[in-house]
PDB file of the backbone (N, CA, C, O) and the ligand in Angstrom, with CONECT records:
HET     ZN  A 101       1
ATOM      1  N   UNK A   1       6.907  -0.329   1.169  1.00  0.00           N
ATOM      2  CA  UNK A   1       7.858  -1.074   0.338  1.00  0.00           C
ATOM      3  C   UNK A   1       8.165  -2.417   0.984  1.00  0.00           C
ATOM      4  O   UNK A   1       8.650  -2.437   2.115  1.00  0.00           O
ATOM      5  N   UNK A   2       7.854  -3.764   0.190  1.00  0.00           N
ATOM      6  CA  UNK A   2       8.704  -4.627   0.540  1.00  0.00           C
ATOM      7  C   UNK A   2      10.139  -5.043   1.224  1.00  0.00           C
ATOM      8  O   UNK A   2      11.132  -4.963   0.500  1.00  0.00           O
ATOM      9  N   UNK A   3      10.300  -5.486   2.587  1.00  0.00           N
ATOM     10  CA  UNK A   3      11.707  -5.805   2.585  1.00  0.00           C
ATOM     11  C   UNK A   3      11.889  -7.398   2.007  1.00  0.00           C
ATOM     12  O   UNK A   3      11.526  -8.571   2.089  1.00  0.00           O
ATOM     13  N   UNK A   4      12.607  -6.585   1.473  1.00  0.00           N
ATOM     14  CA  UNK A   4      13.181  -8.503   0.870  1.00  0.00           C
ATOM     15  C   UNK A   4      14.470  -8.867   1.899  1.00  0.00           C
ATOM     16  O   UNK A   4      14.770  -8.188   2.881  1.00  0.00           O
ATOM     17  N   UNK A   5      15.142 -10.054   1.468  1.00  0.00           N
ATOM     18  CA  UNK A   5      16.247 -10.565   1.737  1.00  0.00           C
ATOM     19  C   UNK A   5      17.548 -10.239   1.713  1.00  0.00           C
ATOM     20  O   UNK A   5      17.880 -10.762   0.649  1.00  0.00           O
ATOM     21  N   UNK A   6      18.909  -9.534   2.323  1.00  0.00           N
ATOM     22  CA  UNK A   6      19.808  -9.025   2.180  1.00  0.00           C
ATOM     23  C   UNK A   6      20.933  -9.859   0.988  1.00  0.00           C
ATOM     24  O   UNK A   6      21.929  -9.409   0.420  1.00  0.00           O
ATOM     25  N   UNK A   7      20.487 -10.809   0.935  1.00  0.00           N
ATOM     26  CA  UNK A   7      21.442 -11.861   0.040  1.00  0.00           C
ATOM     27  C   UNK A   7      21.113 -11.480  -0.859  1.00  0.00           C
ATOM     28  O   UNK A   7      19.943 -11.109  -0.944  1.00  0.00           O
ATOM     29  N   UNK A   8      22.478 -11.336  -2.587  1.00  0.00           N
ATOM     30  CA  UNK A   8      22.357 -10.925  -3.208  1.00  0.00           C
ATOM     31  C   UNK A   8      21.535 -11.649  -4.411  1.00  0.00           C
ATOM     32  O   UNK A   8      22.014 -12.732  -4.745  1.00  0.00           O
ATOM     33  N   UNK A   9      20.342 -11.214  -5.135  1.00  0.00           N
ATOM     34  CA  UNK A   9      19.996 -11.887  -5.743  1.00  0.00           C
ATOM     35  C   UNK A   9      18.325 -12.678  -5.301  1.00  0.00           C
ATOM     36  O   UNK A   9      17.435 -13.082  -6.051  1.00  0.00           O
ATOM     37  N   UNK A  10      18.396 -12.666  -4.087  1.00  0.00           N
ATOM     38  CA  UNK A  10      17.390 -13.327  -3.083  1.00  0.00           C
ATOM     39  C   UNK A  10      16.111 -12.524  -2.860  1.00  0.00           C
ATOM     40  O   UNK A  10      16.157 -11.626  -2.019  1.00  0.00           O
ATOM     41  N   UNK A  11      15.102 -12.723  -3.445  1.00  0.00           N
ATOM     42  CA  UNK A  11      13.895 -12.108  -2.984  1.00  0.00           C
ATOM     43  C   UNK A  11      13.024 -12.757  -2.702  1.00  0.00           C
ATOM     44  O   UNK A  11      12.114 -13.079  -3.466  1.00  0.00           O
ATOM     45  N   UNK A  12      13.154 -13.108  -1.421  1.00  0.00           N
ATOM     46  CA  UNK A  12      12.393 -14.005  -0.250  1.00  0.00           C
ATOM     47  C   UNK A  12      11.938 -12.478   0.339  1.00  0.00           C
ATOM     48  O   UNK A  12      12.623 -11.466   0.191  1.00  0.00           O
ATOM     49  N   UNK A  13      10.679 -12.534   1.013  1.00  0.00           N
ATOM     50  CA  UNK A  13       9.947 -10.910   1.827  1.00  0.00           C
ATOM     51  C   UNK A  13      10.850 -11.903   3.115  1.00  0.00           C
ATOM     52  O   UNK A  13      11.127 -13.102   3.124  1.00  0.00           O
ATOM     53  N   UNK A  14      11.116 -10.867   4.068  1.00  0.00           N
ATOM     54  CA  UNK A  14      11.299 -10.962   5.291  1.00  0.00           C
ATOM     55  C   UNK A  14      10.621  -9.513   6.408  1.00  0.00           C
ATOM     56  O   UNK A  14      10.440  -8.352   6.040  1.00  0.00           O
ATOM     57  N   UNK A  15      10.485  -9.827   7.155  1.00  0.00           N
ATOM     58  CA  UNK A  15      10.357  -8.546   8.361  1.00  0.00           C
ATOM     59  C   UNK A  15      11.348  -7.942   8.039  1.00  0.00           C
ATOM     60  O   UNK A  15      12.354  -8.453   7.547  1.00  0.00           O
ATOM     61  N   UNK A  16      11.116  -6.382   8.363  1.00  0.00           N
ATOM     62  CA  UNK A  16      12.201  -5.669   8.333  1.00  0.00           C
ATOM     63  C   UNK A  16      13.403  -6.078   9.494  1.00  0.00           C
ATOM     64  O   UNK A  16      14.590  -6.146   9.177  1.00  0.00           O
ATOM     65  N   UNK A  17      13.010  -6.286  10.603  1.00  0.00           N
ATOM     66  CA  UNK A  17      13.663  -6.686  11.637  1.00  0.00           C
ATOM     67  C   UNK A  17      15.078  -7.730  11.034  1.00  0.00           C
ATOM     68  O   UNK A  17      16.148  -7.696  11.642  1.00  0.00           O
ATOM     69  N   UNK A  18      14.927  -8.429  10.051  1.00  0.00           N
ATOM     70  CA  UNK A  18      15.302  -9.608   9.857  1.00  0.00           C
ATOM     71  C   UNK A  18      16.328  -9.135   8.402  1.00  0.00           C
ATOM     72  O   UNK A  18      15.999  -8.420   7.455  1.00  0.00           O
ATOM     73  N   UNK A  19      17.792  -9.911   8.693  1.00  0.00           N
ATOM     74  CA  UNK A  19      18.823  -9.167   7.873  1.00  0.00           C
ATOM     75  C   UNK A  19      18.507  -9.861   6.483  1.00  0.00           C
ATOM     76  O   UNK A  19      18.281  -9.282   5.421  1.00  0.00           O
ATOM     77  N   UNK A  20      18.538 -11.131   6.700  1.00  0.00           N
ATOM     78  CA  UNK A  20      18.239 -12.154   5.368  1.00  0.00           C
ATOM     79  C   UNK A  20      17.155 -13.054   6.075  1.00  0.00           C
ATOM     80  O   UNK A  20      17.035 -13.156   7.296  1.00  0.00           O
ATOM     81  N   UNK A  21      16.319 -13.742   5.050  1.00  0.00           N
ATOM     82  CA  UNK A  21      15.859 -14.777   5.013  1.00  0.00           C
ATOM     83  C   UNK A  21      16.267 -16.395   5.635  1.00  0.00           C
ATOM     84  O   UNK A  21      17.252 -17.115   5.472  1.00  0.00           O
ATOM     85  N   UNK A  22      15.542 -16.481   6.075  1.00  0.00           N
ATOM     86  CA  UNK A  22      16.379 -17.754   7.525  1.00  0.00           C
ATOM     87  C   UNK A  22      16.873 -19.134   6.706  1.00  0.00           C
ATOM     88  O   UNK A  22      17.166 -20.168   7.307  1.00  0.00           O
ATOM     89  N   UNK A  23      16.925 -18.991   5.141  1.00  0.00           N
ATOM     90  CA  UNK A  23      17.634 -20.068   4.518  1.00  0.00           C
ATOM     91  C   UNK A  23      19.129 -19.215   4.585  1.00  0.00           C
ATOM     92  O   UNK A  23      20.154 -19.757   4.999  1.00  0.00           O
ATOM     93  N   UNK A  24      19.086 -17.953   4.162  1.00  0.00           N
ATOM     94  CA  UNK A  24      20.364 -17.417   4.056  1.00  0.00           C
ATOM     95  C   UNK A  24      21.699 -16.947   5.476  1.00  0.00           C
ATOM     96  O   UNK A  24      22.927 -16.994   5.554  1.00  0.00           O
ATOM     97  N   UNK A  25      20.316 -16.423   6.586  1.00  0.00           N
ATOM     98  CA  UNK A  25      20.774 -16.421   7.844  1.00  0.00           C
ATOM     99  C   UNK A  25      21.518 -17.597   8.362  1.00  0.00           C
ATOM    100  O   UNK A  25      22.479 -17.650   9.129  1.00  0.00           O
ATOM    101  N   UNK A  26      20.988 -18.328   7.887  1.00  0.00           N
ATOM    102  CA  UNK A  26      21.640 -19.856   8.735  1.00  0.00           C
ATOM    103  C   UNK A  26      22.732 -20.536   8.101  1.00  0.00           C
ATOM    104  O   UNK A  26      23.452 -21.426   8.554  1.00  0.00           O
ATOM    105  N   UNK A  27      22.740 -19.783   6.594  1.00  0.00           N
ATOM    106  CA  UNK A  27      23.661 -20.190   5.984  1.00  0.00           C
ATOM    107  C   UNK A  27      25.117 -19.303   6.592  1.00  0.00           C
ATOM    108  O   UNK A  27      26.146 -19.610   5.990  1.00  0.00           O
ATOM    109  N   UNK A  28      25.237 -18.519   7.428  1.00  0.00           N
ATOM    110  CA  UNK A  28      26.225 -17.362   7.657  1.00  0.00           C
ATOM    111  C   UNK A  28      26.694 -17.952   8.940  1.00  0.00           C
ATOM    112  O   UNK A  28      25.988 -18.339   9.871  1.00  0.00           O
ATOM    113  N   UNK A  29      28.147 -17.964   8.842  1.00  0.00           N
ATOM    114  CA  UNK A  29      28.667 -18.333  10.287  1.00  0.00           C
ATOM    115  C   UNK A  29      28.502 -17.517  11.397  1.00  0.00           C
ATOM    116  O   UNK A  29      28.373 -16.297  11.298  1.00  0.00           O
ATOM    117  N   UNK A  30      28.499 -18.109  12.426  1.00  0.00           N
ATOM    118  CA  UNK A  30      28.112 -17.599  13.969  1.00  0.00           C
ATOM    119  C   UNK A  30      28.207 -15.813  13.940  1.00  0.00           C
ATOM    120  O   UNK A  30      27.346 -14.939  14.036  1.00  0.00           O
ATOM    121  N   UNK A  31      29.614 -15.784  13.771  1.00  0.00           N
ATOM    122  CA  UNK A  31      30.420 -14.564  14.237  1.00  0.00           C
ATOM    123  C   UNK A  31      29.967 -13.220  13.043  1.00  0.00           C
ATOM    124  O   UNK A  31      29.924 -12.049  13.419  1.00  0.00           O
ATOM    125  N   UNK A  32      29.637 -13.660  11.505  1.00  0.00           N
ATOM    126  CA  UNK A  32      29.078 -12.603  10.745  1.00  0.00           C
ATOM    127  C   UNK A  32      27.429 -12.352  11.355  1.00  0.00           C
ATOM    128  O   UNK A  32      27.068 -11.175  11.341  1.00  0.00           O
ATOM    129  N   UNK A  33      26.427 -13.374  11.878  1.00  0.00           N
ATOM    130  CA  UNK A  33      25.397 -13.386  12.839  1.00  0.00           C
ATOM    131  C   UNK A  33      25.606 -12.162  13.182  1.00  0.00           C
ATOM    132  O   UNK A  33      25.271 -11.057  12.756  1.00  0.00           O
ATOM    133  N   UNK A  34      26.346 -12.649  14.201  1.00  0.00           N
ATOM    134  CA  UNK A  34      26.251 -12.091  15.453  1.00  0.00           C
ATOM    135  C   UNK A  34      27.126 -10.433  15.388  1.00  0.00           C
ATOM    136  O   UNK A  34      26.945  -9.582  16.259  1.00  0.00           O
ATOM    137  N   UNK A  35      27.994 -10.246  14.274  1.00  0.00           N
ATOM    138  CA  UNK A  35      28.346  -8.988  13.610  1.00  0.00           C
ATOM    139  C   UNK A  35      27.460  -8.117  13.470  1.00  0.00           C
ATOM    140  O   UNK A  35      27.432  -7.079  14.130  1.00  0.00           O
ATOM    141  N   UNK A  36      26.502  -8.482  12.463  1.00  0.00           N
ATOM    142  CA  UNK A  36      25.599  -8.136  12.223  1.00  0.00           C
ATOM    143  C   UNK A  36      23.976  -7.007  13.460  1.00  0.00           C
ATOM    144  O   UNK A  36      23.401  -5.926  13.589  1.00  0.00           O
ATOM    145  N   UNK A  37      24.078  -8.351  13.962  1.00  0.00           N
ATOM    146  CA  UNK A  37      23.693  -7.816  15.387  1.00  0.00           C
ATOM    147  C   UNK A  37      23.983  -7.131  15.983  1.00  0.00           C
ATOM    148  O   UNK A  37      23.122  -6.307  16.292  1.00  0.00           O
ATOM    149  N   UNK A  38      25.218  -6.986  16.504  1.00  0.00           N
ATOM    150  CA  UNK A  38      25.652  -5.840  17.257  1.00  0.00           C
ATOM    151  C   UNK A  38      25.478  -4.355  16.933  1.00  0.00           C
ATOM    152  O   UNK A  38      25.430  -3.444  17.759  1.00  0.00           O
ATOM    153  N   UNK A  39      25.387  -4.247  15.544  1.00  0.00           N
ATOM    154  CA  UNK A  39      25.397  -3.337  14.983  1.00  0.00           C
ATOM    155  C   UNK A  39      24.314  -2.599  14.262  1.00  0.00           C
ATOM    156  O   UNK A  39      24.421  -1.498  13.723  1.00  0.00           O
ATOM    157  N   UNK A  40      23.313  -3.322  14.325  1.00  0.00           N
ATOM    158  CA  UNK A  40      21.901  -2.996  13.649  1.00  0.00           C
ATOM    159  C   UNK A  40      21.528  -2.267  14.993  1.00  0.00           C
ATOM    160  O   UNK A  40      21.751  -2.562  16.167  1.00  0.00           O
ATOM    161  N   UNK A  41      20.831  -1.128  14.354  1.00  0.00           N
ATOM    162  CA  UNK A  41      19.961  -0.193  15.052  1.00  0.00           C
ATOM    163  C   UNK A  41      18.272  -0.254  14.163  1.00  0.00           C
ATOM    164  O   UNK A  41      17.960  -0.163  12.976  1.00  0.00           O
ATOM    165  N   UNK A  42      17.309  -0.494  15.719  1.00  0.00           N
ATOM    166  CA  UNK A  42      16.104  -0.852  15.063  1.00  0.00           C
ATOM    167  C   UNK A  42      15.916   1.136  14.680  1.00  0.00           C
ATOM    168  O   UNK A  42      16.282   2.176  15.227  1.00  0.00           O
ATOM    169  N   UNK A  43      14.927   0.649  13.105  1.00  0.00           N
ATOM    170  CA  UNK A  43      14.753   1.969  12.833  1.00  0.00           C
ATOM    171  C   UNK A  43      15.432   2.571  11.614  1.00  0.00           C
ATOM    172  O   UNK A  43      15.043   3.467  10.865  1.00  0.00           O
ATOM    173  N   UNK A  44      16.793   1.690  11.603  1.00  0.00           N
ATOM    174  CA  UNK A  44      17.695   1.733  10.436  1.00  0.00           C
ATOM    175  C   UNK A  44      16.990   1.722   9.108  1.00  0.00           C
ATOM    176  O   UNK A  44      17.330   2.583   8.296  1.00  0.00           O
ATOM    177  N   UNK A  45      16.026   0.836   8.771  1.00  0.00           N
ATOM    178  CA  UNK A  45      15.543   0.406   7.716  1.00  0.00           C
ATOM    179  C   UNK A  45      14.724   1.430   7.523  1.00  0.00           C
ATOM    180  O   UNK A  45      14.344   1.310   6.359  1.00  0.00           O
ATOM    181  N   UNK A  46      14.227   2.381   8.000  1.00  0.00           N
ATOM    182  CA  UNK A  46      13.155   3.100   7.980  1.00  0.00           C
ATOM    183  C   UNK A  46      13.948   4.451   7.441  1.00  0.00           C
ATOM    184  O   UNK A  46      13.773   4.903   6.309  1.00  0.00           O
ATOM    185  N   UNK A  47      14.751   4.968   8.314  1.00  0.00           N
ATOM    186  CA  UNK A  47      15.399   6.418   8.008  1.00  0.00           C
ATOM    187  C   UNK A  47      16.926   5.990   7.585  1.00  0.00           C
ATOM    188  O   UNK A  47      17.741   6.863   7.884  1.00  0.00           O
ATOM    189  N   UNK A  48      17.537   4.729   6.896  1.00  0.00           N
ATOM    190  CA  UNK A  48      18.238   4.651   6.472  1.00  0.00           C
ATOM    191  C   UNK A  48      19.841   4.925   7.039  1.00  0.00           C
ATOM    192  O   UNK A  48      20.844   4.796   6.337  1.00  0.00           O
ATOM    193  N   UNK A  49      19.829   5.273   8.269  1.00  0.00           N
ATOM    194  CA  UNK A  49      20.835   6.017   8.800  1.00  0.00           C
ATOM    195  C   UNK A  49      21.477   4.469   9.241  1.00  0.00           C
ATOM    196  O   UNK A  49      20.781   3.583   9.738  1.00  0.00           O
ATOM    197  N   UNK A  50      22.565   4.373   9.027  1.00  0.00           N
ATOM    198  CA  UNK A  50      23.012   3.204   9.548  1.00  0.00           C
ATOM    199  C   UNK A  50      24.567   3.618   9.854  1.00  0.00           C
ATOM    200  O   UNK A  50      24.975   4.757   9.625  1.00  0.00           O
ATOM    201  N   UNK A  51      25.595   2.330  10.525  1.00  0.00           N
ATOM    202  CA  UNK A  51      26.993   3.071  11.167  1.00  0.00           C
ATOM    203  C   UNK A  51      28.045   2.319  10.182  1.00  0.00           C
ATOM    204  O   UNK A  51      27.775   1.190   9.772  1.00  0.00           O
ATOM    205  N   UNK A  52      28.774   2.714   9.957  1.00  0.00           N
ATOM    206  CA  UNK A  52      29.787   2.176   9.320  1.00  0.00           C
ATOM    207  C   UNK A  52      30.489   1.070   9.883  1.00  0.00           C
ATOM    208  O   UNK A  52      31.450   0.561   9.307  1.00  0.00           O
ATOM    209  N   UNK A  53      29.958   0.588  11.229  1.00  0.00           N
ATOM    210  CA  UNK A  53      30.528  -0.819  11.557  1.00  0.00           C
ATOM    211  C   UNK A  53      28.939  -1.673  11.416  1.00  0.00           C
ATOM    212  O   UNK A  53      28.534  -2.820  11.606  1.00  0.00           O
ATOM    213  N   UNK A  54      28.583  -0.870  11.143  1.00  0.00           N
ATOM    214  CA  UNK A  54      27.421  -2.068  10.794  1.00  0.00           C
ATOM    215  C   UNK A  54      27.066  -2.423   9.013  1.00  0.00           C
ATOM    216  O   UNK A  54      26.498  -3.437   8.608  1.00  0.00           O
ATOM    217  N   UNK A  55      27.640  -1.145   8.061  1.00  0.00           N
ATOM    218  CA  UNK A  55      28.212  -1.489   6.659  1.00  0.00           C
ATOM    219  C   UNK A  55      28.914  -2.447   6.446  1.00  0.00           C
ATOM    220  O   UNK A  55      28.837  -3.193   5.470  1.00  0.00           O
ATOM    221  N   UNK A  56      29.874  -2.532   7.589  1.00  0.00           N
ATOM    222  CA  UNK A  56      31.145  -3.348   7.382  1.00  0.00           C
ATOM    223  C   UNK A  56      30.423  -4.660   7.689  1.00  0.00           C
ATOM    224  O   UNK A  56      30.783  -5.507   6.872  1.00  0.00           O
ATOM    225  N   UNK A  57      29.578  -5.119   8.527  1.00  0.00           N
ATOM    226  CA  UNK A  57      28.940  -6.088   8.780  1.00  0.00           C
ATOM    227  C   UNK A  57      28.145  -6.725   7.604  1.00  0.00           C
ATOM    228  O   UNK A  57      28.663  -7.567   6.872  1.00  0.00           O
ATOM    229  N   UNK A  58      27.295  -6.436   7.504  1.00  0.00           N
ATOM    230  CA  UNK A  58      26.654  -6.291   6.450  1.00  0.00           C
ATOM    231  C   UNK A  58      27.214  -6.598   4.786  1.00  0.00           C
ATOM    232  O   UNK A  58      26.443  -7.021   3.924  1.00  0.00           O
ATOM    233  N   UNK A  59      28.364  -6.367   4.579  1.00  0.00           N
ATOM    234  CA  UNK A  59      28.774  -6.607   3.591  1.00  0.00           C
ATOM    235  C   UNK A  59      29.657  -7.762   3.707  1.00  0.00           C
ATOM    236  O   UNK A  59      29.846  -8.524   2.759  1.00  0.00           O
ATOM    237  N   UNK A  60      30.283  -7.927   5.020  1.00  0.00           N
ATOM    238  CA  UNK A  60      30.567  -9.248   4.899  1.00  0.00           C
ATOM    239  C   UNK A  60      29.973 -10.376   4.866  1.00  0.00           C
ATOM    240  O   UNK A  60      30.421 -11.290   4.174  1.00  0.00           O
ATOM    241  N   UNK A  61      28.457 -10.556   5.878  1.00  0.00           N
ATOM    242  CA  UNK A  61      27.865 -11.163   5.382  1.00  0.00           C
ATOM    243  C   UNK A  61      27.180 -11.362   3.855  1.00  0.00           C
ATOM    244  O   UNK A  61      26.747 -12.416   3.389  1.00  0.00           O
ATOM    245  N   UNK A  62      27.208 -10.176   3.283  1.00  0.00           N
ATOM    246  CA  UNK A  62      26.577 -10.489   1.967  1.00  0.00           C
ATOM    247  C   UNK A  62      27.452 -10.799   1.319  1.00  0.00           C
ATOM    248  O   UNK A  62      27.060 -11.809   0.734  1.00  0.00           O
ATOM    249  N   UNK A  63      28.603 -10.548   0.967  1.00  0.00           N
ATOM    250  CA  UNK A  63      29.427 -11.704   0.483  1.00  0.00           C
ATOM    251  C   UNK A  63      30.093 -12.622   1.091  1.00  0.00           C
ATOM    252  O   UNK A  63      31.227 -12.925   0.721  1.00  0.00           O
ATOM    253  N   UNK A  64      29.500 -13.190   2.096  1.00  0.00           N
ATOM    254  CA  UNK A  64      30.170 -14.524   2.607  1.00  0.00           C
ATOM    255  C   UNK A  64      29.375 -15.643   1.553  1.00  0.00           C
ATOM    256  O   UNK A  64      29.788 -16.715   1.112  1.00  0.00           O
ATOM    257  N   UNK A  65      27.559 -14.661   1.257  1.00  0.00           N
ATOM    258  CA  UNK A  65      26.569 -15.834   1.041  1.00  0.00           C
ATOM    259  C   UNK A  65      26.817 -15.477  -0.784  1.00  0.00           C
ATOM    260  O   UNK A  65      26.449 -16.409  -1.500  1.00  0.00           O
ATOM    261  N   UNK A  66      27.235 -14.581  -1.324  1.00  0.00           N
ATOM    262  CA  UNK A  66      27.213 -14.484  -2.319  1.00  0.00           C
ATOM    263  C   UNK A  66      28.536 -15.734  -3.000  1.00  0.00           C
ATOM    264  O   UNK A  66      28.263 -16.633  -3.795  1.00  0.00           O
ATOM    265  N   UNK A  67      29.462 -15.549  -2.619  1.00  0.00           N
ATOM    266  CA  UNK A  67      30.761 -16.686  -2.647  1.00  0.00           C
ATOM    267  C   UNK A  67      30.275 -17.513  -2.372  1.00  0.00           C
ATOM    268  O   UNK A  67      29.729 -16.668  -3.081  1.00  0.00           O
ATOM    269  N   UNK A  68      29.599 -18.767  -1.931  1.00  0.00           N
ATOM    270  CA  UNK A  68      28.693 -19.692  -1.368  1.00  0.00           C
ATOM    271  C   UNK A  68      28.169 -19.982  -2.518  1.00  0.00           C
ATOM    272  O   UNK A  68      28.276 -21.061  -3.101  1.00  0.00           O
ATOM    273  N   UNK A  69      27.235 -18.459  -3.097  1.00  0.00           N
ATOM    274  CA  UNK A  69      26.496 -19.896  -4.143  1.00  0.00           C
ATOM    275  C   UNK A  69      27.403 -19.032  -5.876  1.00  0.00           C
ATOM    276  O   UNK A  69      26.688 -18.799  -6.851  1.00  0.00           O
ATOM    277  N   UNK A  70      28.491 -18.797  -5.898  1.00  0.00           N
ATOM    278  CA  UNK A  70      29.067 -18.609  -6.886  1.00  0.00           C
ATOM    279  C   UNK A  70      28.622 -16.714  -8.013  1.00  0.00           C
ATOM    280  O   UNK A  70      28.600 -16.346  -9.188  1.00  0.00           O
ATOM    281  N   UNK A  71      28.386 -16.168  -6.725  1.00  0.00           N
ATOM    282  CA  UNK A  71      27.467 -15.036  -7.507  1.00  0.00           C
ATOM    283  C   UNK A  71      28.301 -13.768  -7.157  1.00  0.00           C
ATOM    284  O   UNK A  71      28.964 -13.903  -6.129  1.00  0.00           O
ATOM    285  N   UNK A  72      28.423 -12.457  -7.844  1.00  0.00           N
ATOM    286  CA  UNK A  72      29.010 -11.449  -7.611  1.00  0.00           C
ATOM    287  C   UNK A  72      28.333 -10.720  -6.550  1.00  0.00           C
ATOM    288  O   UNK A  72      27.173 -10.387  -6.795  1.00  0.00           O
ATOM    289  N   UNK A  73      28.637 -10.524  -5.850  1.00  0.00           N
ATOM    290  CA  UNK A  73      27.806 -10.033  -4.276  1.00  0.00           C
ATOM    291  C   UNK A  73      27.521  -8.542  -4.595  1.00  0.00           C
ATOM    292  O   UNK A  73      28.528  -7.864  -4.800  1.00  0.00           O
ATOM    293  N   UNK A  74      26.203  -7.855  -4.679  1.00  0.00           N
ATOM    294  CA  UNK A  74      26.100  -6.739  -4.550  1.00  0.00           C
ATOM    295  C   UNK A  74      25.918  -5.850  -3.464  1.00  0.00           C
ATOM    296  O   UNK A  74      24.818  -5.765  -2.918  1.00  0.00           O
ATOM    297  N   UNK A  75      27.086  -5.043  -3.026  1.00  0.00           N
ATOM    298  CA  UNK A  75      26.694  -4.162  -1.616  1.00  0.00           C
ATOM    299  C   UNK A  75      26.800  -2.787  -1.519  1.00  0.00           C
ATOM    300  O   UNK A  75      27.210  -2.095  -0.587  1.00  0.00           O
ATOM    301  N   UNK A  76      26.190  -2.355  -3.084  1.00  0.00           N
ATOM    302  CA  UNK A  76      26.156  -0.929  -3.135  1.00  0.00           C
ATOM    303  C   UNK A  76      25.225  -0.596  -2.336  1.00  0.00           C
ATOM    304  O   UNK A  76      25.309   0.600  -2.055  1.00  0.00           O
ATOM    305  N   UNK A  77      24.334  -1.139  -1.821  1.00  0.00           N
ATOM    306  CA  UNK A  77      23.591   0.009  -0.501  1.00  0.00           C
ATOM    307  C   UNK A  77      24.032   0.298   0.085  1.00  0.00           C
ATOM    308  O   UNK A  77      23.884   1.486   0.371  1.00  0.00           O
ATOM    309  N   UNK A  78      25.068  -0.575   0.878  1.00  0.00           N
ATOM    310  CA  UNK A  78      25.942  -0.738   2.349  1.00  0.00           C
ATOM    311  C   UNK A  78      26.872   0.362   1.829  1.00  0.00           C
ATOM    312  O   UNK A  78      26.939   1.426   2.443  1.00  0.00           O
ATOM    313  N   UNK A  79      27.615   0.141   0.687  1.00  0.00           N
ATOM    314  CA  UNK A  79      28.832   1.484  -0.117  1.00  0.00           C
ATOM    315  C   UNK A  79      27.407   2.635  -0.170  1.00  0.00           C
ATOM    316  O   UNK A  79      27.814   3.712   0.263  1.00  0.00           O
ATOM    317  N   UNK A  80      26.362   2.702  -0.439  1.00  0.00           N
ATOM    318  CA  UNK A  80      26.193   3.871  -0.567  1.00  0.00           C
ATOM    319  C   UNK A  80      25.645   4.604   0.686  1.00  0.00           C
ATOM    320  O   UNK A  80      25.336   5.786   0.536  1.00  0.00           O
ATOM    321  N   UNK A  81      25.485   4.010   1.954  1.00  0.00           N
ATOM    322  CA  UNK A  81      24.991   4.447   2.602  1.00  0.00           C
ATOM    323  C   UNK A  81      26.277   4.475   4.103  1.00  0.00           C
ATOM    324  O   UNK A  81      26.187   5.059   5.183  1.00  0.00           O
ATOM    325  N   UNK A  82      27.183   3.749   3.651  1.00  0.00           N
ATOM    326  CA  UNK A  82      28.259   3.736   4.841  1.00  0.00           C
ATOM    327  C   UNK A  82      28.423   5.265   4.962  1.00  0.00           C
ATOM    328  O   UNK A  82      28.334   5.972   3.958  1.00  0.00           O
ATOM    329  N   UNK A  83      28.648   5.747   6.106  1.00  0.00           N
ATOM    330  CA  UNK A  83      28.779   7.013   6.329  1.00  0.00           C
ATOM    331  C   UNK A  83      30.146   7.144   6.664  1.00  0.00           C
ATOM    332  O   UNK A  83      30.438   7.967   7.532  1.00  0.00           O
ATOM    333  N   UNK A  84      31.000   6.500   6.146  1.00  0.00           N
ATOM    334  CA  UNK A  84      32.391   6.488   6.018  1.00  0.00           C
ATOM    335  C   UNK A  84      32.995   6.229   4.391  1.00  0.00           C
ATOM    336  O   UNK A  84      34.102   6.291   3.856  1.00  0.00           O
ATOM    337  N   UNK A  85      31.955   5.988   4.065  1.00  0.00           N
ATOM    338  CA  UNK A  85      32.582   5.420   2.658  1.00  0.00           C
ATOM    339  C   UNK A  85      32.886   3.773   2.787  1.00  0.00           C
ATOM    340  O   UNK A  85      32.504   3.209   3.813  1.00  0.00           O
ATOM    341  N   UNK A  86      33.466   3.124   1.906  1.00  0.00           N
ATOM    342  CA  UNK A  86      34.588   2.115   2.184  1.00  0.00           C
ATOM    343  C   UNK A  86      35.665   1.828   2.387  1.00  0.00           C
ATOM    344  O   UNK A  86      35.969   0.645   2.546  1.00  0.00           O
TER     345      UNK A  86
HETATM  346 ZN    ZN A 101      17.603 -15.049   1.119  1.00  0.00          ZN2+
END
């Protein structure tokens, strides 16, 4: 399966490694970056298992970039896969 781009709307292919596409990455301030980072476990993308501080990441960046370009941010993966819920 294709990974695309975490931004909503955005289907640029990226490496799985890679949260968004490096127009959208760069569009995200330092600290959602680097959120992001902390919290990604390589492998995630594969068996889906991800942490609920890294949902929380994740969705802020996707709607930091969704507000940006005027679009309803979708982060039902992150809601469906937070293992906390929201
Ligand atoms: Zn993108």
């Amino acid at each position: 399966m294709a990974h695309t781009c975490h931004a909503t709307g955005c289907e640029v292919e990226v490496p799985p490694v890679m949260f968004m596409c490096r127009v959208h990455w760069k569009s995200l301030p330092k600290r959602l970056r680097d959120a992001v980072w902390e919290h990604y476990r390589p492998g995630q993308c594969d068996d889906w298992n991800i942490t609920h501080e890294y949902a929380e990441a994740a969705r802020a960046a996707v709607r930091h970039v969704a507000e940006k370009e005027g679009r309803i941010a979708d982060t039902s993966v992150y809601d469906a896969l937070d293992p906390k819920g929201e």
